[in-house]
Phi, psi and omega in degrees: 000307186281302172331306187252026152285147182309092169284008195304121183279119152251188170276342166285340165316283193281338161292296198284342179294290199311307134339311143316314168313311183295331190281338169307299189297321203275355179267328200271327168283357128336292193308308191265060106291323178281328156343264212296349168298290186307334176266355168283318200268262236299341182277332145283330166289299170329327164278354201067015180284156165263166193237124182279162168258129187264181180268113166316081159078036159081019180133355171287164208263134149142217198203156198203138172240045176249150175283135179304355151279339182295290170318351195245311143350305213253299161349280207293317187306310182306312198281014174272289178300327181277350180268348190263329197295289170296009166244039173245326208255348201248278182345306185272337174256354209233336181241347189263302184082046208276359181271336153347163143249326174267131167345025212280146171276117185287191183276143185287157182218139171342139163236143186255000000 
């Protein structure tokens, strides 16, 4: 059933896959920005350091004690990463087809 559905890569297709991927990488570096925050303040706190507070991401409301390149580092980087992910992933499923058992050549597509 899942296997021999019309997979034909168009181009709203792959704009939106590629697009979900970035927002995928931009949630997962959300994930390691809080990672790596929580293990900075407890490794400051274990010291008795003080911790300065930055502004969240240069001026959004709350506080952050990671410095705003970093936040930003971490940011840019996932939707960079969620963006090559998906075109590693658009590759492998929609033009390599390697979840096949069978060959198909797939449908020619435009060059733009």
């Amino acid at each position: 059933m899942f296997l021999h559905a019309n997979l034909n890569p168009t181009p709203a297709k792959k704009v939106v896959y590629l697009c979900s991927s970035v927002i995928l990488g931009i949630l997962l570096s959300l994930i390691a920005h809080a990672v790596v925050e929580s293990l900075y303040i407890s490794s400051a706190l274990d010291r008795n350091a003080s911790i300065i507070w930055y502004t969240a991401f240069g001026g959004l409301k709350g506080a952050c004690a990671l410095h705003p390149a970093i936040q930003w580092s971490l940011l840019i980087g996932g939707a960079v990463g969620g963006y090559f992910l998906g075109k590693f992933w658009w590759r492998l499923v929609y033009i390599d087809r390697r979840w096949s058992k069978d060959k198909v050549e797939p449908a020619p597509t435009q060059k733009q």
